[in-house]
C-alpha positions, 0 to 999 in steps of 0.5 A: 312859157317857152325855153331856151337852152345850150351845151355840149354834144360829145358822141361817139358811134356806135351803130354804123355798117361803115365805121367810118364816123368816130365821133362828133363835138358840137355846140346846141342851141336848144328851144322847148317850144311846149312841155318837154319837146326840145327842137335844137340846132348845133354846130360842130366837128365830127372826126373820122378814121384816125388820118383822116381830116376834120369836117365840119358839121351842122346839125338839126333835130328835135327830141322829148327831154324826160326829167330823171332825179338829181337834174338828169334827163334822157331823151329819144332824138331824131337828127339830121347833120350836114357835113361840110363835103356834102355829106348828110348823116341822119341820126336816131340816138337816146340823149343823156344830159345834166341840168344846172 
């Protein structure tokens, strides 16, 4: 049966040939609609450069939640965010989570 489910995104930049984008806090709204595949949409604020102002953000992926022992996953997502500003950001990244 499908399952729904929500949390907190925290991020931090790792990988950028600009550096201009520290971070991001966003809340998403997951959906697993067979198995372990989850598609989910988020919204947040994602900080820049230290001066500079907060934009806010509206994101989009789907990824594969694998289940680790002690309600831990990892998950390979693929995402794509539109920036208030209209900025779009496409983001490849490997999710940690805790389940409870």
């Amino acid at each position: 049966a499908p399952r729904w489910g929500a949390g907190i995104a925290i991020e931090s930049e790792v990988f950028d040939s600009n550096q201009n984008r520290l971070g991001i806090v966003a809340a998403p709204v997951s959906f697993f609609p067979f198995g372990r595949v989850r598609t989910f949409a988020a919204l947040g604020i994602e900080f820049r450069e230290r001066g500079a102002p907060k934009h806010a953000l509206l994101r989009f992926g789907a990824g594969y939640d694998i289940t680790l022992p002690g309600h831990i996953s990892i998950s390979p997502e693929a995402q794509a965010d539109w920036v208030s500003g209209g900025t779009f950001v496409y983001v490849f990244a490997l999710a940690l989570g805790y389940g409870f």
